[in-house]
C-alpha positions in Angstrom: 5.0 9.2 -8.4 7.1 7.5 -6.1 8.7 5.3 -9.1 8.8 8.1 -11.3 11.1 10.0 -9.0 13.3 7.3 -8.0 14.2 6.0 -11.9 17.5 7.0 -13.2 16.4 6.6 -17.1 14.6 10.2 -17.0 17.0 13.5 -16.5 16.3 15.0 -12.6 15.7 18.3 -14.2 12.9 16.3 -16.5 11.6 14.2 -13.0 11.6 17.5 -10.8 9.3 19.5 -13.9 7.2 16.9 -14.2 6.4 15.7 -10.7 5.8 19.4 -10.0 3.3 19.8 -12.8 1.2 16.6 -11.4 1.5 18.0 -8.2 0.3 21.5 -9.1 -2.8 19.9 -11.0 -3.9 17.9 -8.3 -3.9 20.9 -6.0 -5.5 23.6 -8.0 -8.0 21.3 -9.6 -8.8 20.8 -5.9 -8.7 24.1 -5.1 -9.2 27.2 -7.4 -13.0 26.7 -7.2 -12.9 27.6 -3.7 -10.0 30.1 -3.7 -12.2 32.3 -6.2 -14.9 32.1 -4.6 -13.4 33.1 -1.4 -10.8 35.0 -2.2 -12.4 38.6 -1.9 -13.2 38.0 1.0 -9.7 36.6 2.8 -8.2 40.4 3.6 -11.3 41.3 5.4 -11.2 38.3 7.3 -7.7 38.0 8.2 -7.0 42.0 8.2 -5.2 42.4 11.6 -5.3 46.3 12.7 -1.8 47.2 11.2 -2.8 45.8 8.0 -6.2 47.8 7.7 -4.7 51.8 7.8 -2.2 50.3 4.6 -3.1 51.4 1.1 -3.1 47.5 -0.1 -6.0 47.1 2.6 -8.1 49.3 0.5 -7.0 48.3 -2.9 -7.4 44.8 -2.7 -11.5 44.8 -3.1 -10.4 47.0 -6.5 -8.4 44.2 -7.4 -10.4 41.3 -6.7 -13.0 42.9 -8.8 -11.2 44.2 -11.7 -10.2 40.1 -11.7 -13.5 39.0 -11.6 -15.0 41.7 -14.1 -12.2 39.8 -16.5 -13.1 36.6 -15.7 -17.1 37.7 -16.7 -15.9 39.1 -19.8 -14.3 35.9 -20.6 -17.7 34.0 -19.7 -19.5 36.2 -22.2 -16.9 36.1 -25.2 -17.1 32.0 -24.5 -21.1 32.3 -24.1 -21.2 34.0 -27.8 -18.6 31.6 -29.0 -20.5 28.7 -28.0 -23.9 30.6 -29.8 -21.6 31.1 -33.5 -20.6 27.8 -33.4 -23.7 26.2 -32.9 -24.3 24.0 -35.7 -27.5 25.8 -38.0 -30.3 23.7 -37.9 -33.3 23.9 -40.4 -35.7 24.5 -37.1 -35.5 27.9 -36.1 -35.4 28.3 -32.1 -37.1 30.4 -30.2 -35.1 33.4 -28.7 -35.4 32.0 -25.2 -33.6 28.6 -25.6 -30.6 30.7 -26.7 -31.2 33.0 -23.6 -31.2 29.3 -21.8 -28.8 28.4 -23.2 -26.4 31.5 -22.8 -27.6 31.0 -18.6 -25.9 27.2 -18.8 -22.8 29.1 -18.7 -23.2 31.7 -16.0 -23.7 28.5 -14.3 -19.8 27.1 -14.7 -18.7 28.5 -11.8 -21.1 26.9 -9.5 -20.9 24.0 -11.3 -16.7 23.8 -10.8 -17.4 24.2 -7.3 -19.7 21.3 -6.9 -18.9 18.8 -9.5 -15.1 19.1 -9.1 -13.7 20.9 -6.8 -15.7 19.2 -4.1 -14.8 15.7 -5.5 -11.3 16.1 -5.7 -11.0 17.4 -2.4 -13.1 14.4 -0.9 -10.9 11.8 -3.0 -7.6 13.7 -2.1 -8.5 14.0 1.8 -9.3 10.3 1.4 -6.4 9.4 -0.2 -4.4 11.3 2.3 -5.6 9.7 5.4 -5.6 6.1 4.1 -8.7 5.6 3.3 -9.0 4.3 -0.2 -11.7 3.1 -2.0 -12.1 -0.5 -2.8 -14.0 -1.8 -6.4 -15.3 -4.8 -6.2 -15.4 -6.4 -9.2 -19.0 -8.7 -9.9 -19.0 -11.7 -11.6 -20.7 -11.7 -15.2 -23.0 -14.3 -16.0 -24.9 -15.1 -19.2 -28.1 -17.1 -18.5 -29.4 -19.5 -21.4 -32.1 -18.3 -23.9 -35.2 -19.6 -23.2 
């Protein structure tokens, strides 16, 4: 990133976009799994006594809903996608594989959570305090046929 800024070759307008886009990938692939899943949650916690008589107070529970209700309707329309594009087979499944299957994706959001949101914050937090991880590369060796 570093290089990438410092070269004169690419416009700065070009370099700035760019090394913005990076950096706003890193951070919400880092991120957004716990943001959602918090995020109903944050004006409760924080709400300081000034902040709970205002009419935002009370609307933000509507809100984080109303996003959420979207975000399940999404799931579904994706869940029935996934169904209709199934390739048709000659055996005929039974009805609760599909219902199985249909459950796989109720599952995504846990799933973001722990297979990359938790990741990328361990590799990022690593990165950022200097601790990198180190491959070691093994030596191949073909032994002789017998």
């Amino acid at each position: 990133m570093r290089a990438f800024l410092k070269s004169k070759k690419i416009p700065l307008y070009e370099r700035l976009r760019l090394g913005f886009k990076l950096f706003e990938g890193h951070l919400t692939w880092a991120t957004s799994g716990f943001i959602l899943s918090i995020i109903g949650w944050l004006p409760v916690v924080f709400a300081r006594r000034e902040f709970t008589t205002s009419v935002a107070y009370y609307n933000v529970p509507d809100i984080a809903n109303t996003i959420f209700a979207l975000g399940f309707c999404a799931i579904c329309i994706t869940i029935l996608l996934s169904l209709s594009l199934l390739p048709k087979t000659k055996i005929r499944y039974r009805w609760l594989l599909k219902v199985g299957h249909a459950f796989e994706w109720l599952l995504v959001p846990f799933i973001l959570v722990i297979f990359s949101a938790l990741p990328a914050l361990h590799a990022q937090t690593r990165l950022m305090l200097g601790k990198y991880l180190e491959f070691w590369v093994t030596d191949k060796k073909r032994t002789p046929r017998k």
